[in-house]
C-alpha positions in Angstrom: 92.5 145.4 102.2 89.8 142.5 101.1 89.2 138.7 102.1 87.6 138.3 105.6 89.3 140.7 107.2 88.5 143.2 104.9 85.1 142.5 105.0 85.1 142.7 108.7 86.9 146.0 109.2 84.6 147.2 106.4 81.3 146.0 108.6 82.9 147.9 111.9 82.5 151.3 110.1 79.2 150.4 108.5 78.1 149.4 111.7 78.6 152.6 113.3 77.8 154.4 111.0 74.2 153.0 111.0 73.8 153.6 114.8 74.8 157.3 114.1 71.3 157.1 112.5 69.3 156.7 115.7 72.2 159.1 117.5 71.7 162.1 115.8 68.1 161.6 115.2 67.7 160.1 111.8 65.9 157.2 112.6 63.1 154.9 114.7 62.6 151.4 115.2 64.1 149.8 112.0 63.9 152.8 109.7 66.5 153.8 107.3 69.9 151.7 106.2 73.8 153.0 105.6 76.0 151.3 103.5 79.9 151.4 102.6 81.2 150.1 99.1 84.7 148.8 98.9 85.6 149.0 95.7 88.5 146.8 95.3 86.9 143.8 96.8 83.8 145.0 94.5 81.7 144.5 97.9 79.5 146.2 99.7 78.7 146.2 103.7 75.1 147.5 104.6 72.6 146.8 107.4 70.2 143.4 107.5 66.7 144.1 107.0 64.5 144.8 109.6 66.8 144.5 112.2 66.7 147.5 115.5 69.3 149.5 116.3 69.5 148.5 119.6 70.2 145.4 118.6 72.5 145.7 115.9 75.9 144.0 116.1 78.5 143.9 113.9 78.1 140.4 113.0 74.8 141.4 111.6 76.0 143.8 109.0 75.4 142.0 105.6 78.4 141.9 103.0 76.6 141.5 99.1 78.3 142.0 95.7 77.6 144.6 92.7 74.8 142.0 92.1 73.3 142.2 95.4 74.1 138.6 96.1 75.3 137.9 99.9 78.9 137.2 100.4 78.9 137.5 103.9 76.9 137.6 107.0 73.8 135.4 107.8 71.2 138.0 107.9 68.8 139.6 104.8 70.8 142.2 103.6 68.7 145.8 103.9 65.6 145.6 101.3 66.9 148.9 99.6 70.1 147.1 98.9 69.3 147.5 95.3 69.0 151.0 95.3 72.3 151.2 97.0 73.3 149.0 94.1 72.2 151.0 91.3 73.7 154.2 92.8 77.2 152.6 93.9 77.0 151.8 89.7 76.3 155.3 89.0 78.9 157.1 91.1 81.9 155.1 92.4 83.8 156.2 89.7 82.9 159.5 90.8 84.5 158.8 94.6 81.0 157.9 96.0 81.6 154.8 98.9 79.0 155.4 101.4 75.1 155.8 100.9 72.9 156.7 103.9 68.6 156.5 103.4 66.2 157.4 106.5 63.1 159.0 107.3 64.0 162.2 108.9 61.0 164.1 109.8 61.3 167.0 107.6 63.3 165.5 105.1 60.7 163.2 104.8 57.7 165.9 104.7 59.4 167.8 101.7 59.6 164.3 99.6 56.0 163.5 100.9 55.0 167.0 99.4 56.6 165.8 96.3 58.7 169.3 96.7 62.3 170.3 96.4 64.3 172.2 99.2 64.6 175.7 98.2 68.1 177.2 98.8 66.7 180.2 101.1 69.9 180.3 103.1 73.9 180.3 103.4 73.6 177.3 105.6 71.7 175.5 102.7 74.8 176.7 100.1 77.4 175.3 102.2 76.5 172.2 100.7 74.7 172.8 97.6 74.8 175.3 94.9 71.3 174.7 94.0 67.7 173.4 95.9 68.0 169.9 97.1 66.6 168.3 94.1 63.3 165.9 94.4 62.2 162.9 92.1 59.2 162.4 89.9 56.2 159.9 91.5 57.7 156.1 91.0 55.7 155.0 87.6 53.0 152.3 88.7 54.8 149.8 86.3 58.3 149.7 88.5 56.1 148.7 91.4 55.3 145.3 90.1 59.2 144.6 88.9 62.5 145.7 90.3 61.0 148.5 92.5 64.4 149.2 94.8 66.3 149.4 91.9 63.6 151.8 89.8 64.1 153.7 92.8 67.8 153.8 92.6 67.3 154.5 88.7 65.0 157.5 89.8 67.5 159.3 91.6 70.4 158.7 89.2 67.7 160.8 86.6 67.8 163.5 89.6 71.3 163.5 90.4 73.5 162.4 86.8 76.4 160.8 88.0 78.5 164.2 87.3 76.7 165.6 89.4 77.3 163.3 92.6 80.2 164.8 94.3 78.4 168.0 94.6 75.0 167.2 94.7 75.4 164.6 97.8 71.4 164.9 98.8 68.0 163.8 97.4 64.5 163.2 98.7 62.5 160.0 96.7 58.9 161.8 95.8 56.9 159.6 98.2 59.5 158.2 100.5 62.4 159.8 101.7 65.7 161.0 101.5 69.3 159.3 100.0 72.4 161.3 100.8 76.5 160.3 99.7 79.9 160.9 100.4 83.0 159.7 100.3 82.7 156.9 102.8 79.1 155.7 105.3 80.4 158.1 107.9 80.0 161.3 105.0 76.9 160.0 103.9 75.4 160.0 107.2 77.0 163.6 108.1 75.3 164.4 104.9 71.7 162.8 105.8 71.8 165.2 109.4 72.7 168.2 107.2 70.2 167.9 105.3 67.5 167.3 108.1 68.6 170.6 109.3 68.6 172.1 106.0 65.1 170.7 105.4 63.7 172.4 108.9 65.2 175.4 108.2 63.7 175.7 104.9 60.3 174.5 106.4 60.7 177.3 109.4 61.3 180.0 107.1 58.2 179.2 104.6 56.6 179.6 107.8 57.9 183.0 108.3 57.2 183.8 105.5 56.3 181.8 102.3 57.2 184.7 99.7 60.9 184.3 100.5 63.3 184.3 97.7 66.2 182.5 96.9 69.5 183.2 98.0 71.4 185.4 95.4 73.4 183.9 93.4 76.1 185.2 93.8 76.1 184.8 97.7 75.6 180.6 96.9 78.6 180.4 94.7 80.5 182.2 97.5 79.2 179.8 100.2 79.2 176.6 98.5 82.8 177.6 96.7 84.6 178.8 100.2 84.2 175.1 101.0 83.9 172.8 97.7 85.6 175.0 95.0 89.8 175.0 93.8 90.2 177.7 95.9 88.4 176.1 99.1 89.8 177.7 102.4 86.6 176.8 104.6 88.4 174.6 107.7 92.2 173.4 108.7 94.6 172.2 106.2 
């Protein structure tokens, strides 16, 4: 469904899908951004910039194109809206429609050490079948042009878009972490999964910072019993 009505049903699950930040922990203040593309209408709904939670309506949600231009909504659409851009470029064909950013605590710390997420655990596999993968350092030339969508551009190097449906998590060296699904709702699930996943991984370095990888033969069996052809992880 597009046109206003569309756009309006399509702001209602971005909406809550960005106070699920604050919900689950995700987010302060004005931190972090969801977005939903649809990609009939060739729009995108995502949250206006600087703009709290608490105060977030569904009037404020901001409706731009694949350009980033506004179509609807009187707010500043989100400053990372580029980023959104490039990746909603990258993998919609690939059945990405929802892209959640925020600056979890210990999502955050791993990007801040510039490190990726080891996969220590079977918790970790359910969702990847490698370590949550971390960018390079933003060049110092992107910082003075496009820098949202050099950031975007950074984690489609990270992530190729064949990768995207089962590599929905990555953490920005410096910044933070991006997480996809299939709609806002998924991305968000994803973003809390990988919090967890990140304080796990942080816990057991703290145990013991010697720990190996999971086998990997125990990965393929976690992250196949749910992802793979054969998938028989939950109801049908």
């Amino acid at each position: 469904m597009t046109g206003a009505a569309g756009h309006r049903e399509l702001r209602e699950r971005v909406l809550a899908a960005n106070l699920e930040l604050p919900r689950r922990g995700l987010a302060l203040y004005t931190f972090g951004n969801v977005s939903e593309l649809d990609p009939v209408a060739g729009v995108l709904a995502i949250k206006p910039s600087g703009v709290p939670y608490d105060r977030l309506g569904v009037d404020d949600i901001v409706v731009v194109d694949l350009e980033g231009r506004v179509v609807e909504g009187a707010l500043r659409p989100s400053s990372d809206t580029r980023t959104h851009v490039v990746l909603y470029r990258a993998y919609a064909a690939h059945g990405i429609r929802g892209i959640a950013h925020t600056h979890s605590t210990y999502a955050t710390a791993w990007a801040q050490a510039r490190r990726p997420i080891p996969i220590y655990g079977t918790t970790h596999a359910d969702y990847l079948a490698g370590d949550v993968p971390c960018t390079t350092v933003i060049a110092d030339e992107s910082l003075t042009g496009d820098y949202e969508a050099a950031t975007g551009e950074q984690i489609v190097a990270s992530v190729p878009a064949s990768a995207a449906r089962t590599t929905s998590m990555v953490l920005v060296a410096g910044h933070g972490p991006f997480t996809w699904g299939a709609d806002a709702t998924t991305a968000v699930y994803h973003a809390a999964m990988l919090e967890q996943i990140a304080h796990m991984a942080f816990v057991t370095q703290g145990i013991d910072p010697a720990t190996p990888r999971l086998p990997a033969p125990l990965i393929a069996k976690h992250f196949e019993r749910k992802h793979g052809k054969h998938a028989y992880y939950g109801q049908k």
